[in-house]
N, CA, C and O atoms as CSV, one atom per row, in Angstrom:
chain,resi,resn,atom,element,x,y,z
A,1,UNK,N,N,14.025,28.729,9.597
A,1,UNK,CA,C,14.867,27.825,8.842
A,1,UNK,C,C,14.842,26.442,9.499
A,1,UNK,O,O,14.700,26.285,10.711
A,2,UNK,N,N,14.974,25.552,8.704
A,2,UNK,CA,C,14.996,23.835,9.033
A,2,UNK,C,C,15.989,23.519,9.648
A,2,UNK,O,O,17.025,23.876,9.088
A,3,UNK,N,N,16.140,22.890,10.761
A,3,UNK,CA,C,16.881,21.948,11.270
A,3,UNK,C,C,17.136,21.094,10.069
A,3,UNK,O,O,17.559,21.389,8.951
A,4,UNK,N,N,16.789,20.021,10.566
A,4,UNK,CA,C,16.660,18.712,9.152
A,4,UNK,C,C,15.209,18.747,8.534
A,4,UNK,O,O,14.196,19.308,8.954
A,5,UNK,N,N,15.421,17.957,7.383
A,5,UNK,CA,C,14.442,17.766,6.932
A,5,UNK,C,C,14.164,16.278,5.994
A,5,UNK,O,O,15.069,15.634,5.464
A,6,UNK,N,N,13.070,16.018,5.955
A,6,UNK,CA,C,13.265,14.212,5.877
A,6,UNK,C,C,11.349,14.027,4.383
A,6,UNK,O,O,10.152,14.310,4.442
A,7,UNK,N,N,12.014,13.600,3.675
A,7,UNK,CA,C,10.670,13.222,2.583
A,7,UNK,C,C,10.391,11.745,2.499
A,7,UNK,O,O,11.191,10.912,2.073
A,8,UNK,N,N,9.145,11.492,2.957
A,8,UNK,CA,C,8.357,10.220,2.977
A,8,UNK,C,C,7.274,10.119,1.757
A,8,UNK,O,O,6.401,10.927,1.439
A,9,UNK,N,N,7.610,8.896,1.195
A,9,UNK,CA,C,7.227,8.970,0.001
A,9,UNK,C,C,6.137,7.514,0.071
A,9,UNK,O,O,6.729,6.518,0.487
A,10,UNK,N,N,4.702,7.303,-0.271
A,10,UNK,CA,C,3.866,6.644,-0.415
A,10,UNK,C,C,3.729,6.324,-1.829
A,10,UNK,O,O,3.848,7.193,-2.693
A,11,UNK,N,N,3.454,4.971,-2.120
A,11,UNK,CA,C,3.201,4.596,-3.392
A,11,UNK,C,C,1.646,4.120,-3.439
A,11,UNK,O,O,1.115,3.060,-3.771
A,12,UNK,N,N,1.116,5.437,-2.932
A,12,UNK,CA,C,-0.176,5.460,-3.079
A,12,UNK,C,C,-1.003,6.988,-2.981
A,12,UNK,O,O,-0.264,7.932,-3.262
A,13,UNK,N,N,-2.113,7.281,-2.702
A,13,UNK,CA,C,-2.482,8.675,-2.418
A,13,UNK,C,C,-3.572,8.457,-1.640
A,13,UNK,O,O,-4.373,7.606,-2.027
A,14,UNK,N,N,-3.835,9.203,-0.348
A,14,UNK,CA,C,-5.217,8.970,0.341
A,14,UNK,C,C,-6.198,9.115,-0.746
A,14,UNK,O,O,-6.200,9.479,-1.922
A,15,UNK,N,N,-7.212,8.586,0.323
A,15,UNK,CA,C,-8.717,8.584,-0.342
A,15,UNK,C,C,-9.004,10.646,-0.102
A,15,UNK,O,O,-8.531,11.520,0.624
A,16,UNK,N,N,-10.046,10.565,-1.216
A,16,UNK,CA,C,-10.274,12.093,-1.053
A,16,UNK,C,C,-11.428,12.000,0.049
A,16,UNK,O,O,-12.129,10.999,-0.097
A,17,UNK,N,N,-11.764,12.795,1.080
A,17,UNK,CA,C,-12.822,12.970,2.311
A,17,UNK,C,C,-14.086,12.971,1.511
A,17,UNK,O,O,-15.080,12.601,2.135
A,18,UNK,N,N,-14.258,13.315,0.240
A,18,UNK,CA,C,-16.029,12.856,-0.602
A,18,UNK,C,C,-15.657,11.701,-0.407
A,18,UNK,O,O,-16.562,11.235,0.285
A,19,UNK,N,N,-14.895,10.900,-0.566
A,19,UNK,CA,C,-15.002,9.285,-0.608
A,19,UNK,C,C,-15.575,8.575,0.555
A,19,UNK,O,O,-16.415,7.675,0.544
A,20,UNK,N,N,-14.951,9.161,1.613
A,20,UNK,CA,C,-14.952,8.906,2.874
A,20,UNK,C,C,-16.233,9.441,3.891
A,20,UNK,O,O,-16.875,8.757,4.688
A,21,UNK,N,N,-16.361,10.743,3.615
A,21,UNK,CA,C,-16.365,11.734,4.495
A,21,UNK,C,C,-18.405,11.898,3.967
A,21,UNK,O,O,-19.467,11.651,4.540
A,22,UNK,N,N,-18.258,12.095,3.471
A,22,UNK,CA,C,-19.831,12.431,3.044
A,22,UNK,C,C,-20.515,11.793,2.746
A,22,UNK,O,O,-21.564,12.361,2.441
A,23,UNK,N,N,-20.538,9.891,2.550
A,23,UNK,CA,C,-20.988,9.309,2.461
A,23,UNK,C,C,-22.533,9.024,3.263
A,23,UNK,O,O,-23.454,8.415,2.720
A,24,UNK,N,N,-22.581,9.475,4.354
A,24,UNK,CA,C,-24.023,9.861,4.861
A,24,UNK,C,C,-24.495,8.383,5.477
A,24,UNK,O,O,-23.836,7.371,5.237
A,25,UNK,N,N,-25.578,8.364,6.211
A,25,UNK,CA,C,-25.669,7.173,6.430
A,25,UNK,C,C,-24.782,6.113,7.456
A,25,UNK,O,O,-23.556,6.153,7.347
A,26,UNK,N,N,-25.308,5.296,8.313
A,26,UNK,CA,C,-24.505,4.474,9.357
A,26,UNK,C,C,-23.015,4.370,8.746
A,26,UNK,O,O,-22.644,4.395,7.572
A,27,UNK,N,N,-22.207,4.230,10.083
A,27,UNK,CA,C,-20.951,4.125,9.433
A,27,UNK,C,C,-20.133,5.098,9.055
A,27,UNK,O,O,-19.007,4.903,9.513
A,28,UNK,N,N,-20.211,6.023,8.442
A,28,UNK,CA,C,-19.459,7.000,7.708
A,28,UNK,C,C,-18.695,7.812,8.431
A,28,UNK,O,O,-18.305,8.839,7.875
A,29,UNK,N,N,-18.406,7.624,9.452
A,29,UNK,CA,C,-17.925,8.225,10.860
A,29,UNK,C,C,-16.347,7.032,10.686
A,29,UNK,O,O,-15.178,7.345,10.913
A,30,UNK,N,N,-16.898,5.627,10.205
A,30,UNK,CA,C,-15.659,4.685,10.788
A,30,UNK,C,C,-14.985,4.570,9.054
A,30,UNK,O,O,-13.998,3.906,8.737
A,31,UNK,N,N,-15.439,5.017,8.560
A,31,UNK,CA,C,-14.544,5.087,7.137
A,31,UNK,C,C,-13.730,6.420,7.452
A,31,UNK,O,O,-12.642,6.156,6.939
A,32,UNK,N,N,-13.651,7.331,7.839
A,32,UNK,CA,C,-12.727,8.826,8.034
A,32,UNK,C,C,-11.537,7.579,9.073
A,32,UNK,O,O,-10.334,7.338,8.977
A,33,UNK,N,N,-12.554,7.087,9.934
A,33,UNK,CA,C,-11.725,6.642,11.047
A,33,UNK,C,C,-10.482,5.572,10.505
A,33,UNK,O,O,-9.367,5.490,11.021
A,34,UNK,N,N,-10.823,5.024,9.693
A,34,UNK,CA,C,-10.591,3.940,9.208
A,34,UNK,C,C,-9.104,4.508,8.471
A,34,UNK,O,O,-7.945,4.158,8.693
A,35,UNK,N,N,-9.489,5.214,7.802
A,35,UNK,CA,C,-8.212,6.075,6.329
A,35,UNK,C,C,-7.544,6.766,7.584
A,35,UNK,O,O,-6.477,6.785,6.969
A,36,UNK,N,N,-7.395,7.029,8.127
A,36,UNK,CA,C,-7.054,7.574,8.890
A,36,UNK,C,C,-5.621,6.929,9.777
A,36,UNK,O,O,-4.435,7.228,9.921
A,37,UNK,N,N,-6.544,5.909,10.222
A,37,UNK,CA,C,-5.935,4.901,10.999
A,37,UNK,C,C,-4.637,4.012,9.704
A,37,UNK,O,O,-3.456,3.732,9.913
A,38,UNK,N,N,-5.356,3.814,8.613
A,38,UNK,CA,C,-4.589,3.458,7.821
A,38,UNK,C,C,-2.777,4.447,7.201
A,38,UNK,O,O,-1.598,4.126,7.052
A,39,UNK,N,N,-3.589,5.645,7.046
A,39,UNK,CA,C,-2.266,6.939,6.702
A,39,UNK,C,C,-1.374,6.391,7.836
A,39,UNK,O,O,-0.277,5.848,7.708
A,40,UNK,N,N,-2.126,6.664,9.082
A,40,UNK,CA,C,-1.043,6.526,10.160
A,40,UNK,C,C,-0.160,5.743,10.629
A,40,UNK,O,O,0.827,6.006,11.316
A,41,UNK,N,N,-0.730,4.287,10.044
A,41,UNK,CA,C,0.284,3.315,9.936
A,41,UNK,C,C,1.043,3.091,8.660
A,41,UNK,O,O,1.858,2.170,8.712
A,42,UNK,N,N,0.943,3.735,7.540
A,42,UNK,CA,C,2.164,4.041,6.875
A,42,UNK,C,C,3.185,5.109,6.793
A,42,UNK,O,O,4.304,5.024,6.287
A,43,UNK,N,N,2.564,6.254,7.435
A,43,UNK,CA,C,3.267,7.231,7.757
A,43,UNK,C,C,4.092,6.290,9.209
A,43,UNK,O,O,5.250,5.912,9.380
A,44,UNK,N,N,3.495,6.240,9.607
A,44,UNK,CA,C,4.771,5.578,11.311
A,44,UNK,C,C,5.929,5.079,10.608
A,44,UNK,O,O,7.064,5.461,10.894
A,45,UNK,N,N,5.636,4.075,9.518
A,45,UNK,CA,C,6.888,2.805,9.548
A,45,UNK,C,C,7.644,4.012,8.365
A,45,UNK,O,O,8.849,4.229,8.491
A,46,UNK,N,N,7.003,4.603,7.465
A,46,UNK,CA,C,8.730,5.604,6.947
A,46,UNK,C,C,8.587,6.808,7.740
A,46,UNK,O,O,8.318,7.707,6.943
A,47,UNK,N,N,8.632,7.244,8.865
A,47,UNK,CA,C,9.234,7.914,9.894
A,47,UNK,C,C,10.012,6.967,10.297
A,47,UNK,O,O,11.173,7.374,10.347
A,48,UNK,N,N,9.882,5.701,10.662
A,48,UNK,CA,C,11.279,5.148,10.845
A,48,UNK,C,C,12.063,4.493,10.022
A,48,UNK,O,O,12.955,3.787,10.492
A,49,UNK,N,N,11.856,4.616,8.472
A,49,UNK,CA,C,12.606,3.674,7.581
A,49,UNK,C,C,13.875,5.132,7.414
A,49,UNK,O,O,15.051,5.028,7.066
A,50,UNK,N,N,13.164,6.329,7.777
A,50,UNK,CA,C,13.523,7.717,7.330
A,50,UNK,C,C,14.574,8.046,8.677
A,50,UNK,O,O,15.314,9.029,8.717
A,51,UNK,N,N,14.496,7.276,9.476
A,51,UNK,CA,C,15.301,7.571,11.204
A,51,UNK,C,C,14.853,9.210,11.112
A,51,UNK,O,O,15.542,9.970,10.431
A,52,UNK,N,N,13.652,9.709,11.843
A,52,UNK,CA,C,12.923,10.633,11.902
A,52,UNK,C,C,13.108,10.670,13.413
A,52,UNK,O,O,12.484,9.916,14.161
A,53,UNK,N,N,13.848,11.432,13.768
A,53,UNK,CA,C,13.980,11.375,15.255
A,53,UNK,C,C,12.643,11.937,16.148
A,53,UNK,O,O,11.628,12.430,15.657
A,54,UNK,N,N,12.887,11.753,17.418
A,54,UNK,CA,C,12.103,12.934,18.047
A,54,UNK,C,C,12.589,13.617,18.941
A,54,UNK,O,O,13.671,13.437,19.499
A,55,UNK,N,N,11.580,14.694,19.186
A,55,UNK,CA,C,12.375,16.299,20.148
A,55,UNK,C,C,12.214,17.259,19.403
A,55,UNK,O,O,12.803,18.277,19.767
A,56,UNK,N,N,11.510,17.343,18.291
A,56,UNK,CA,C,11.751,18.496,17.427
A,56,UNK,C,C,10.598,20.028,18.116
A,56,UNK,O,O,9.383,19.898,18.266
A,57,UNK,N,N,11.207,21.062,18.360
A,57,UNK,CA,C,9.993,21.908,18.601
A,57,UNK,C,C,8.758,22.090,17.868
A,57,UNK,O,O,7.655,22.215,18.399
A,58,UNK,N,N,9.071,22.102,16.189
A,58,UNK,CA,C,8.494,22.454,15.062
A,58,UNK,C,C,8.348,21.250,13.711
A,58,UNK,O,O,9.169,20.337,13.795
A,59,UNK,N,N,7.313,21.182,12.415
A,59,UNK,CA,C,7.560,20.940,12.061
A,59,UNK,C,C,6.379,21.505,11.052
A,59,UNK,O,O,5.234,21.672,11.472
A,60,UNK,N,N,6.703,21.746,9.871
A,60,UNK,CA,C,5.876,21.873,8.869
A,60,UNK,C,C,6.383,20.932,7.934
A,60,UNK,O,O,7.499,20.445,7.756
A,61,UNK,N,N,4.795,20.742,7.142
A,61,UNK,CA,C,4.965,19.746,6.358
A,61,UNK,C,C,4.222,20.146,5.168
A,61,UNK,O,O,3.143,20.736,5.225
A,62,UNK,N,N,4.869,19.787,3.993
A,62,UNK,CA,C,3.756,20.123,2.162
A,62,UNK,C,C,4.332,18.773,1.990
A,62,UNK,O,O,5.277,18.054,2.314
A,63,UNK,N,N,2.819,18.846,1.034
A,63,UNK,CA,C,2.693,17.322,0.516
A,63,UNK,C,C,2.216,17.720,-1.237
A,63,UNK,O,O,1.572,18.679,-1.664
A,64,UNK,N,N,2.815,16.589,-1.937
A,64,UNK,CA,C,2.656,16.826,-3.765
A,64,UNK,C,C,2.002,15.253,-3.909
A,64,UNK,O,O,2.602,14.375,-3.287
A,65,UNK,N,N,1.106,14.959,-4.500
A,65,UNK,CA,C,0.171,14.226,-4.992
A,65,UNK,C,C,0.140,13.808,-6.223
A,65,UNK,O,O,-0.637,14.588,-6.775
A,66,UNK,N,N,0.609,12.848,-7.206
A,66,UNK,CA,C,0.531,12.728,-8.406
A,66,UNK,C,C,-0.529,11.559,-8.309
A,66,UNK,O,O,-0.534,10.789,-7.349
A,67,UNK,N,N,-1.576,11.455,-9.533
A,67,UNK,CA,C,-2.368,10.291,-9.564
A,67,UNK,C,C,-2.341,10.214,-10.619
A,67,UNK,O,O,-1.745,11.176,-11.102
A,68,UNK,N,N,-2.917,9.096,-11.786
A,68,UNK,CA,C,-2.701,8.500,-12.575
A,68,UNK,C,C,-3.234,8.766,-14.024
A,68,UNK,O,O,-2.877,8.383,-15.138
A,69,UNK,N,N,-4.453,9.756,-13.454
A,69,UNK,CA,C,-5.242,10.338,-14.124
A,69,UNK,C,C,-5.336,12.134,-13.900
A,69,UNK,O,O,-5.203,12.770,-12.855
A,70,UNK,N,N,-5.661,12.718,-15.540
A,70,UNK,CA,C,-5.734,14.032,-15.660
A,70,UNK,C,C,-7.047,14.538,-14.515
A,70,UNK,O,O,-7.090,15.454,-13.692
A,71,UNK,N,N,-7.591,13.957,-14.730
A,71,UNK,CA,C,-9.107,14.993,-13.616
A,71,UNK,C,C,-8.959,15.524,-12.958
A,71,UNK,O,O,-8.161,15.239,-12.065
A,72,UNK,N,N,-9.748,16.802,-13.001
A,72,UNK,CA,C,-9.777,17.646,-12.043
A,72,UNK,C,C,-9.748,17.364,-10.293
A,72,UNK,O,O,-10.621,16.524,-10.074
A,73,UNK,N,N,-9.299,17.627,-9.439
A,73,UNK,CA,C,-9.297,17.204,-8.083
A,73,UNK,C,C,-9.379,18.533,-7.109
A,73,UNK,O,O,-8.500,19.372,-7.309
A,74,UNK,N,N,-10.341,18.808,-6.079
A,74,UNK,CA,C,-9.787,19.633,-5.299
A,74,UNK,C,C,-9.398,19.011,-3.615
A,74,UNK,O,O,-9.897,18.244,-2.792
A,75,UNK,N,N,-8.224,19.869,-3.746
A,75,UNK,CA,C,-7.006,19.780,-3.197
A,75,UNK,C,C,-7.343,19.580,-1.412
A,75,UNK,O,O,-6.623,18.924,-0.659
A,76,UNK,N,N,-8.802,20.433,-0.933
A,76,UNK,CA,C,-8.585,20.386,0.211
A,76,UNK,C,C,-9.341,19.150,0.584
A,76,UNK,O,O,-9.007,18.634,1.650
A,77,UNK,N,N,-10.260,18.604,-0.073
A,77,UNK,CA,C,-10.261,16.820,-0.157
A,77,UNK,C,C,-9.147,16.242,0.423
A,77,UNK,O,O,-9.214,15.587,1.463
A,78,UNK,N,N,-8.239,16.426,-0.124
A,78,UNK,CA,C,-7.275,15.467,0.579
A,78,UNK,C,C,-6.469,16.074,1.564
A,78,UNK,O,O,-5.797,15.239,2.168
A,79,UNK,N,N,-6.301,17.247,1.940
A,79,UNK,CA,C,-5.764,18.302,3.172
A,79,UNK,C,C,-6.337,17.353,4.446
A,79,UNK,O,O,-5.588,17.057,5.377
A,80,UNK,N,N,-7.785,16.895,4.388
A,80,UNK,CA,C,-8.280,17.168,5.587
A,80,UNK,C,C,-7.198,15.414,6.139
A,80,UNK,O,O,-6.325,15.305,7.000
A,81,UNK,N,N,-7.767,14.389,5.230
A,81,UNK,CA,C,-7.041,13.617,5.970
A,81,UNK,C,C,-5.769,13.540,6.777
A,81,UNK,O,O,-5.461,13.468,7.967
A,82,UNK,N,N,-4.914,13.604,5.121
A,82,UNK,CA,C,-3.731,14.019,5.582
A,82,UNK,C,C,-2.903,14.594,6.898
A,82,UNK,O,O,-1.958,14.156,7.554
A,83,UNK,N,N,-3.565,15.566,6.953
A,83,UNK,CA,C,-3.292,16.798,8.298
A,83,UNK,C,C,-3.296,16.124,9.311
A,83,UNK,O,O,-2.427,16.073,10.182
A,84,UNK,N,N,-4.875,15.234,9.208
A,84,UNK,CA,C,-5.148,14.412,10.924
A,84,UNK,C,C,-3.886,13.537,10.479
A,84,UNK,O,O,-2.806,14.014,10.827
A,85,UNK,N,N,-3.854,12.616,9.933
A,85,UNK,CA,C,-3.013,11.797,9.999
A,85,UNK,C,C,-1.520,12.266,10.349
A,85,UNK,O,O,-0.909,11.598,11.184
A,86,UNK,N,N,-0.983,13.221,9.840
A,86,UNK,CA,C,0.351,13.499,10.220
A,86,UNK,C,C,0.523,13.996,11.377
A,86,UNK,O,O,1.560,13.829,12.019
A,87,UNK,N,N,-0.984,15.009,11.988
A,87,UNK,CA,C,-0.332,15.352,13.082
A,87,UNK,C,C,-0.502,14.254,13.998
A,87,UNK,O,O,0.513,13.717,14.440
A,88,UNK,N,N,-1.052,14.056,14.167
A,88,UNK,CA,C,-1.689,12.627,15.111
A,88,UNK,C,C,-0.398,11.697,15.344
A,88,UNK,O,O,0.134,11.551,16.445
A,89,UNK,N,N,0.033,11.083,14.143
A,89,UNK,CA,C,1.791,10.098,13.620
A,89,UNK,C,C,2.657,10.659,14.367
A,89,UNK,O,O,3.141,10.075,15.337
A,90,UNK,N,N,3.026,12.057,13.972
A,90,UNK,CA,C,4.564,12.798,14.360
A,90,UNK,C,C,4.252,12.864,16.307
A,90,UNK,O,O,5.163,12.590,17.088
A,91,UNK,N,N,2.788,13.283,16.806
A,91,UNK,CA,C,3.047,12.844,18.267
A,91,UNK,C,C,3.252,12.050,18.788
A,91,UNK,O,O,4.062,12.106,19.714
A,92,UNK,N,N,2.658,10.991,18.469
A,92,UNK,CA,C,2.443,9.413,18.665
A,92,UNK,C,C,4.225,9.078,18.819
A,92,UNK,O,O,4.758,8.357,19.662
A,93,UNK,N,N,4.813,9.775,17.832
A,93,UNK,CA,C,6.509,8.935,16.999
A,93,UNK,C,C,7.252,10.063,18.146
A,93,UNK,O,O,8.472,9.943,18.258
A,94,UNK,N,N,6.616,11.070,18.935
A,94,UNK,CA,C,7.403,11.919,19.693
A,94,UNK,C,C,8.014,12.713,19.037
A,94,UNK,O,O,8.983,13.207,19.613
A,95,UNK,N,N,7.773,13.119,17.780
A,95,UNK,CA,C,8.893,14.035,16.890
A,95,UNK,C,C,7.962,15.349,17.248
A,95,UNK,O,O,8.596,16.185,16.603
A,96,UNK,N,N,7.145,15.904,17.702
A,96,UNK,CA,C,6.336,17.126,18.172
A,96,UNK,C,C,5.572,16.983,19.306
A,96,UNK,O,O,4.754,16.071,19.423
A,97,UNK,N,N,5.780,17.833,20.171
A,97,UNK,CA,C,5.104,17.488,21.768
A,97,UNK,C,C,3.549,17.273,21.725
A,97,UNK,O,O,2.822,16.535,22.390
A,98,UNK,N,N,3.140,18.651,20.171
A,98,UNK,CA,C,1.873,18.679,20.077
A,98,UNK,C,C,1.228,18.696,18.519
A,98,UNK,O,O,2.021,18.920,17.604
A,99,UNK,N,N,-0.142,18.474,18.207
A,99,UNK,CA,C,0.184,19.217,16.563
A,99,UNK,C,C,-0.667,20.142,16.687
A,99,UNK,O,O,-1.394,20.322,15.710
A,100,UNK,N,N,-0.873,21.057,17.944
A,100,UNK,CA,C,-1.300,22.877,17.820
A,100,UNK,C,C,-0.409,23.433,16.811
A,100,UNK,O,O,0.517,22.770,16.343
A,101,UNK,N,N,-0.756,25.083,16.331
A,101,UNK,CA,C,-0.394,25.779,15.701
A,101,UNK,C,C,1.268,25.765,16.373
A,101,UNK,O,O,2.285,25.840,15.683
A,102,UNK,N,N,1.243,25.692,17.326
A,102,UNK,CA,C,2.571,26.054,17.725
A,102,UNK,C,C,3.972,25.281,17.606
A,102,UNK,O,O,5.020,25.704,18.094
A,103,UNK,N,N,3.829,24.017,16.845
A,103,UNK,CA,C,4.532,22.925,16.863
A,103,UNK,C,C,4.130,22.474,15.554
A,103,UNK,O,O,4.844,21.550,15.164
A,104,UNK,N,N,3.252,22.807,14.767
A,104,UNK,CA,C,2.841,21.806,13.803
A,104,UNK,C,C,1.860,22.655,12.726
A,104,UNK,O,O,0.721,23.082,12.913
A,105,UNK,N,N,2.829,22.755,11.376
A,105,UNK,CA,C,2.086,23.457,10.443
A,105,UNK,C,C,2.085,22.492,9.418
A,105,UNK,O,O,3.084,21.781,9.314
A,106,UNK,N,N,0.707,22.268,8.286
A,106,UNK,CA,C,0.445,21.494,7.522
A,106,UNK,C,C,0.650,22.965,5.709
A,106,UNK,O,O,-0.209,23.770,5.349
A,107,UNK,N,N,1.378,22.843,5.373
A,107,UNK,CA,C,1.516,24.053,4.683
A,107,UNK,C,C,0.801,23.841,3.241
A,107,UNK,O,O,-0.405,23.749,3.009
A,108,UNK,N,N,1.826,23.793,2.400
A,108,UNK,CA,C,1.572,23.620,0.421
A,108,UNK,C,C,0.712,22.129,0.332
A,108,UNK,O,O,1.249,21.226,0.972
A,109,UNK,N,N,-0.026,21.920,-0.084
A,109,UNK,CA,C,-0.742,20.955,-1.018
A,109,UNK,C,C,-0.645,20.770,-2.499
A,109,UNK,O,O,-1.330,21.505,-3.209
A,110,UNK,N,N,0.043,19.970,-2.983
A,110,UNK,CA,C,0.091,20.450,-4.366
A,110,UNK,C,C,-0.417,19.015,-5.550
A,110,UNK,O,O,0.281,18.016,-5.381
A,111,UNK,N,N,-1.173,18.921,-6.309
A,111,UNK,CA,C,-1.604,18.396,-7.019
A,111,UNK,C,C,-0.617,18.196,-8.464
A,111,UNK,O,O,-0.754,19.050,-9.339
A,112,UNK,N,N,0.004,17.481,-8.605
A,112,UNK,CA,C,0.407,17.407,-10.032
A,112,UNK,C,C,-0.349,17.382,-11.504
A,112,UNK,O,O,-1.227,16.559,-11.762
A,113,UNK,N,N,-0.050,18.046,-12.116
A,113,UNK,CA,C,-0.959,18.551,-13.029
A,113,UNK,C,C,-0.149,16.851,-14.566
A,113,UNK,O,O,-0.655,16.403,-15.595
A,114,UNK,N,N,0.960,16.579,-13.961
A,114,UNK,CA,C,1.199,15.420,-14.760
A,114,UNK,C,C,0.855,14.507,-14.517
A,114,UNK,O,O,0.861,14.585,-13.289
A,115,UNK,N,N,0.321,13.056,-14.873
A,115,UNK,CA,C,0.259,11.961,-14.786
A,115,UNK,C,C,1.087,10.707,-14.335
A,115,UNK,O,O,2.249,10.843,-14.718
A,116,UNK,N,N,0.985,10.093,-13.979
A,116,UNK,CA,C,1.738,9.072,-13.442
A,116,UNK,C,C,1.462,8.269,-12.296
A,116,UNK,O,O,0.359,8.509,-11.803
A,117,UNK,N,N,2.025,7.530,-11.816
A,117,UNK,CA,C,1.921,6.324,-10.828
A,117,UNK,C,C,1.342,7.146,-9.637
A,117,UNK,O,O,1.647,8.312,-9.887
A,118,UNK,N,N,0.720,7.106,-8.576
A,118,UNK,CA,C,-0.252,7.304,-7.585
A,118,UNK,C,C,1.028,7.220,-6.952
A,118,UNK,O,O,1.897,6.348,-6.941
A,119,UNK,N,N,0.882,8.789,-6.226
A,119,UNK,CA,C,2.547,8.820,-5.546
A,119,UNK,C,C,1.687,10.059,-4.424
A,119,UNK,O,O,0.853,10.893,-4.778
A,120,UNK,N,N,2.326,9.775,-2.761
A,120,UNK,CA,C,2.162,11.048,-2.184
A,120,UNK,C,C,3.330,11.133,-1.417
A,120,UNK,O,O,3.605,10.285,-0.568
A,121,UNK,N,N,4.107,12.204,-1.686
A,121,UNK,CA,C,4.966,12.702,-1.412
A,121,UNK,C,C,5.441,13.722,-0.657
A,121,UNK,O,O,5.869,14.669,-1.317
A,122,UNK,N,N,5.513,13.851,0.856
A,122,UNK,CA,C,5.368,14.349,2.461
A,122,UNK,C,C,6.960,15.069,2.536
A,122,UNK,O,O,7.892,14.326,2.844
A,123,UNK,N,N,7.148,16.080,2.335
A,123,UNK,CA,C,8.114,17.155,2.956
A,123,UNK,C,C,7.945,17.055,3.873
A,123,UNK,O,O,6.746,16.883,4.090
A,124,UNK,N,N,9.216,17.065,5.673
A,124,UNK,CA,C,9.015,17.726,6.586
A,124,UNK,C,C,9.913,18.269,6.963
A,124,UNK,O,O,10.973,17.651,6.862
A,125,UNK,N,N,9.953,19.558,7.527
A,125,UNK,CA,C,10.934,21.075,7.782
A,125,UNK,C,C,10.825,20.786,8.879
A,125,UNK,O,O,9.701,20.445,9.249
A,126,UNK,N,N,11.629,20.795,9.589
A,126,UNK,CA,C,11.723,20.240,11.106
A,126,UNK,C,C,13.071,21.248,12.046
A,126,UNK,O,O,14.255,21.369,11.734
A,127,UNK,N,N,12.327,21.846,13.243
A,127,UNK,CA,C,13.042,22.847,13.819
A,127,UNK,C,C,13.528,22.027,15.187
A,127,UNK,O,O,12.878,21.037,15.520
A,128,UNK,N,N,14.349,22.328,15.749
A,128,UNK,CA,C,14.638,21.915,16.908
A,128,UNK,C,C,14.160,23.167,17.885
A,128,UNK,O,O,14.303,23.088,19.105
């Protein structure tokens, strides 16, 4: 069961890792790096718009994805960023000592099957 729990909301959605990630060719190493680096500096500033403390033993996190368009998407495309990015953020912010299994679960992914404004939307279940 959750201690607290705190939802950070982006008015945007990562890039999917085909975008990034498989591009092949020089470089394609500093575009992962890049989105990456980017998640993490919007995830930092609403961990603190959110007063997201730190000390927490635990934290799992699901994330819901709406984009703007019906198309098909698969889901673990955007898992991979995500994941680095949050766990990477929540140590950095001190809210998890580590993001091993033991401190840090990346759980539900969920794709909205409705339309609308490019929204990603970060649950975190947070244990003391």
């Amino acid at each position: 069961m959750a201690d607290d729990v705190a939802t950070l909301v982006l008015c945007s959605t990562p890039p999917s890792f085909n975008a990034v990630g498989y591009t092949g060719g020089p470089g394609s190493r500093w575009k992962v790096t890049k989105a990456v680096k980017l998640l993490k500096r919007d995830l930092g500033v609403l961990l603190m718009v959110e007063r997201v403390g730190a000390g927490y033993a635990f934290v799992r996190v699901d994330v819901r994805l709406t984009f703007p368009t019906k198309r098909r998407r698969d889901a673990e495309n955007y898992r991979v960023l995500l994941s680095k990015a949050l766990g990477d953020v929540l140590v950095e912010r001190q809210v998890i000592p580590d993001d091993h299994a033991g401190h840090f679960k990346f759980g539900e992914l969920y794709i909205s099957p409705e339309r609308g404004p490019a929204r990603t939307e970060v649950l975190l279940s947070m244990r003391r």
